[in-house]
N, C-alpha and C positions, 0 to 999 in steps of 0.2 A: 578528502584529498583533492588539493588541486589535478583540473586536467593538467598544467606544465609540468608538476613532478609526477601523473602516472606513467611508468613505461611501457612497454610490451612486455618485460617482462614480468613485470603485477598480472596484465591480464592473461598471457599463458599458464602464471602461476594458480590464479584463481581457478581459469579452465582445467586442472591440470584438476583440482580437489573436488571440482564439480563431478566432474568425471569418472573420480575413482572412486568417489561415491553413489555416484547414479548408474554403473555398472560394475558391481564390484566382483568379485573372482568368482566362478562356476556361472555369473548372468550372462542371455546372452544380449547380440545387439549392439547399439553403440548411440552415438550420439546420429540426430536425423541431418547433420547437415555434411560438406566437408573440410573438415578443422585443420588439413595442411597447411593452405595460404597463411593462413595466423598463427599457426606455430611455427612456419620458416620468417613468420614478420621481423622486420629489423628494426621498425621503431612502432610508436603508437600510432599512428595517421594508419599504419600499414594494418595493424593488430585489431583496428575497430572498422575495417574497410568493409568487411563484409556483413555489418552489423544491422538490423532494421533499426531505423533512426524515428523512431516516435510513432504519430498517427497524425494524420490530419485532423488539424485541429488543437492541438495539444500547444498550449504556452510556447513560446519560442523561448521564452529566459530560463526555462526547466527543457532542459535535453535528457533524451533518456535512449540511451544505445540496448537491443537486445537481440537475443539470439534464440530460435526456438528450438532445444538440444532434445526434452523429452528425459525419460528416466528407464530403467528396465521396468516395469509397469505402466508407463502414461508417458503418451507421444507432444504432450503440448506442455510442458514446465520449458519454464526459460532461464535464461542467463543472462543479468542485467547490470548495463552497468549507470548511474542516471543521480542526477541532480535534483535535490528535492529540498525546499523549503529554503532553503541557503543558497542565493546566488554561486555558484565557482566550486563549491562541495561537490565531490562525486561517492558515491558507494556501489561497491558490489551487493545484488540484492536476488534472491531466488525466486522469481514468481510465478506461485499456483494456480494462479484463476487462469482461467479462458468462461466462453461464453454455451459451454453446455449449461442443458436445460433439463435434467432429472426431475421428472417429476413425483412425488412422493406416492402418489399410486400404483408406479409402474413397480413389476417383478422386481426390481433389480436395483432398489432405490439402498438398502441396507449394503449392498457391494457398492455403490456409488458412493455412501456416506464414508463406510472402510476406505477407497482410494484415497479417498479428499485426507484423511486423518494420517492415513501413508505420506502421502505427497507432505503434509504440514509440517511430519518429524522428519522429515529427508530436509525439509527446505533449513530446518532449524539446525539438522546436524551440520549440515555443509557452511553455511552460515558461521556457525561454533568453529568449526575449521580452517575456515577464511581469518576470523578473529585470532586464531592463536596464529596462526600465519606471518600477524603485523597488516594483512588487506585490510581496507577501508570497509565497513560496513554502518546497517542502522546506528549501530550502539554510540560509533562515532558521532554521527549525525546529534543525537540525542544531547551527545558532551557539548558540542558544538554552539545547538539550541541552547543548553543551558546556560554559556556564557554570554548569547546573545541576550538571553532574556533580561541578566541584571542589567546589562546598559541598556534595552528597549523599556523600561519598566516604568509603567503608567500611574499615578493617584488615585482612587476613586472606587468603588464598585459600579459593572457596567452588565453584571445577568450570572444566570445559569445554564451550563453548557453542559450536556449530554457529551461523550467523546466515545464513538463503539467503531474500534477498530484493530484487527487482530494482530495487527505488528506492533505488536508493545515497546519495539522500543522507537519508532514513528512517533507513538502512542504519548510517552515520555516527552521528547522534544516538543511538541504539541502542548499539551498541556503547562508544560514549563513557560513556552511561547504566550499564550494565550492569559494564564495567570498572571502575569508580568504585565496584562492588559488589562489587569482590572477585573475579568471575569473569575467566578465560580467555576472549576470544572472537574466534572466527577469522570470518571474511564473504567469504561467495562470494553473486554476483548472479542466477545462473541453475542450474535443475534440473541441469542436466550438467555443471558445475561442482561441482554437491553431491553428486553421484553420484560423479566422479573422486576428488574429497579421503575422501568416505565409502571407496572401495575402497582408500587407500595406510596407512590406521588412524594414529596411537592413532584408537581410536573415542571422538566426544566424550560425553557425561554426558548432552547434552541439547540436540536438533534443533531450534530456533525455524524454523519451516519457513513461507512464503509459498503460498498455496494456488491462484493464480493466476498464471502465469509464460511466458516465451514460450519456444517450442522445448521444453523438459522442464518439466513440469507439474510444482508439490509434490505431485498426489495419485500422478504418476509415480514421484517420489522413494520417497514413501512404500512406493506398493505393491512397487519395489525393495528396502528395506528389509528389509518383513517375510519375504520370497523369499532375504536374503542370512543365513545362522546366526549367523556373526559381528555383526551389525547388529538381528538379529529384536527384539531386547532392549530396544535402545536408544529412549529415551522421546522423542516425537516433541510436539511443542506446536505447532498449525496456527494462522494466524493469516490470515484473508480480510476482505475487504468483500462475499463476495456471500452471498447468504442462503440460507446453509445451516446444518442441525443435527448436533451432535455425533452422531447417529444414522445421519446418512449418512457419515460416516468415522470407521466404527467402532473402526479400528488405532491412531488418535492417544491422548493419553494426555490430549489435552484441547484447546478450541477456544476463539478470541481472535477475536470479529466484530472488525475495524478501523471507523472508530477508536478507540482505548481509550487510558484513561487510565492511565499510567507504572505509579502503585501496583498497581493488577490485574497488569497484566506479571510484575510481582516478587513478587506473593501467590504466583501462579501456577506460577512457579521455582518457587520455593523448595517450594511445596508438594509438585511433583513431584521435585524432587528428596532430599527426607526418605522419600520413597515406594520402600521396596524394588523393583528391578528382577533379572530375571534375567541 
């Protein structure tokens, strides 16, 4: 959806399913911020006033408005609303990551995996909700890609793309994207999925890898990678929303804050893939 025809009341609406979803009857609790100002909003300027607007750092042509609401179990799920791959597109979008760091030794890492799988199917219900709604969401995004792709649509074969990213339908757009460019590209949705197809080989050209995921992490995948000889080689492109620097994962071959805009993506191939690897 264009930002001109979102109104306020799209996004009261959305908040409205977030909400009755992320505290539904007998939970107790509420949302961690306070949501009057934006539900007395009169327009949209008013409605996304109180919203955090990105990270430093992040693309200017990819905005991404969000709010950190939490859920009756987990104080950091958000409510987003943000431009991705498509100049001018916006969608409503639920996101689960934040930047804990469970580590698989600790007591409490099987209740840490349970939340993560909580949070996944909330993100998914409310999302499902938003869609019959008529709100904008991924799925849009995906139709959207699709129609771009036949007019961006290139000759040639130009590689093989790994694509491990757990929003399928991101996931879609992408690939439709990317195909359209000539490349090969296979999509699996979780770390352990990308770790199974990584060990049956051909090995692919180039890992677009998700950096936040449940169950097997991308920096899991990753640090798998450089541990496997066969694999040590193969150039890795990370792609997150949380704020981190190419300094803290120093194995990738290069890092993509989400959201971002289509042409960066494809700079960014291409770049690495003219790039001698071992």
């Amino acid at each position: 959806m264009k930002l001109t025809d979102l109104t306020a009341d799209h996004v009261k609406q959305a908040l409205s399913i977030y909400c009755d979803l992320c505290w539904p009857p007998g939970c107790d609790g509420g949302p961690r911020v306070n949501l009057k100002p934006l539900q007395e909003a009169a327009d949209r300027d008013a409605a996304l006033a109180g919203f955090e607007r990105g990270d430093p750092g992040d693309d200017p042509d990819s905005r991404r408005f969000s709010l950190r609401l939490g859920n009756h179990r987990y104080p950091f799920m958000k409510f987003v609303l943000q431009e991705h791959l498509v100049a001018g597109e916006f969608y409503f979008e639920v996101d689960t990551h934040d930047r804990l760091d469970v580590p698989s030794e600790t007591p409490d890492y099987e209740q840490w995996l349970a939340l993560k799988r909580f949070n996944r199917d909330l993100k998914l219900r409310i999302e499902k909700a938003w869609a019959a709604a008529g709100l904008p969401t991924s799925a849009d995004l995906a139709a959207i890609c699709g129609d771009l792709a036949k007019r961006e649509k290139k000759a040639g074969h130009r590689g093989h793309l790994l694509l491990v990213d757990d929003d399928e339908d991101v996931c879609v757009g992408l690939a439709l994207l990317l195909r359209a460019r000539g490349f090969d590209v296979e999509v699996v949705h979780d770390g352990g999925a990308a770790l199974e197809r990584l060990g049956r080989g051909p090995r692919p050209d180039l890992v677009l890898l998700d950096y936040e995921m449940p169950q097997v992490t991308g920096q899991e995948v990753l640090d798998s990678m450089r541990r496997t000889e066969d694999l040590a080689a193969v150039p890795v492109l990370m792609a997150t929303a949380a704020a981190i620097r190419l300094d803290q994962v120093p194995d990738v071959a290069g890092l993509l804050r989400k959201p971002y805009p289509r042409q960066v993506l494809f700079e960014m191939i291409d770049r690495l893939l003219e790039t001698p690897h071992a």
